[in-house]
C-alpha positions in Angstrom: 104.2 142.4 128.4 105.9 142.9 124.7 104.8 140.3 121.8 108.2 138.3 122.2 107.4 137.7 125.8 103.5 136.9 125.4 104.3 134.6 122.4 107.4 133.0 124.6 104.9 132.5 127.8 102.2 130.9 126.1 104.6 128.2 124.2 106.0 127.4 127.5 102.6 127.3 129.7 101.5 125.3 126.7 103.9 122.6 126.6 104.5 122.1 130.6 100.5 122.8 131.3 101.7 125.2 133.7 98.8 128.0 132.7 95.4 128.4 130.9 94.5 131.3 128.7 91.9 133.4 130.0 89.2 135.6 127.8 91.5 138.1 128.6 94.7 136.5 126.9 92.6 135.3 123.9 91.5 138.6 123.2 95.1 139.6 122.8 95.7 137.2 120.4 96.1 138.1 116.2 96.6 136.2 113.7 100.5 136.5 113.8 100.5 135.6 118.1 98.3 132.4 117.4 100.8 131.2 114.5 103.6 131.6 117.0 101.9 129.8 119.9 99.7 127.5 118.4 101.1 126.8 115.1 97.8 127.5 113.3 95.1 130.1 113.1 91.3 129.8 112.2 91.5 131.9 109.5 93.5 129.3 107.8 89.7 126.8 108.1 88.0 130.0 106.5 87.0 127.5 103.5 86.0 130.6 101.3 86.0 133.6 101.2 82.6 135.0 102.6 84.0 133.8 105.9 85.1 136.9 108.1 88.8 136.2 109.4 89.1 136.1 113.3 92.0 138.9 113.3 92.4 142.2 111.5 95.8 140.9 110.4 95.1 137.4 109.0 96.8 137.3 105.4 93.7 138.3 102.7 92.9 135.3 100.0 94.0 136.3 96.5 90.7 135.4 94.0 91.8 133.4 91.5 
């Protein structure tokens, strides 16, 4: 299954309860596939930066 169709079965089994994720599915998440389907990701409850981000491709902190 391509992103687009992953993302697009998730938001539906979501909002009808039709389907649950399994370890499987979550392990196919990334930080751009929970956005989508979830509207959120944890990296965005890091708090500071020591905290390792769940997905290789969550968005890096700028130091300021």
């Amino acid at each position: 299954m391509n992103t687009a169709d992953f993302i697009k079965y998730w938001i539906d089994a979501n909002e009808n309860g039709t389907d649950e994720m399994s370890y499987g599915d979550l392990a196919e998440l990334t930080h751009d596939t929970q956005v989508a389907i979830f509207g959120f990701c944890g990296c965005e409850d890091n708090g500071n930066d020591n905290n390792e981000s769940p997905y290789g491709d969550c968005p890096k902190k700028e130091k300021i």
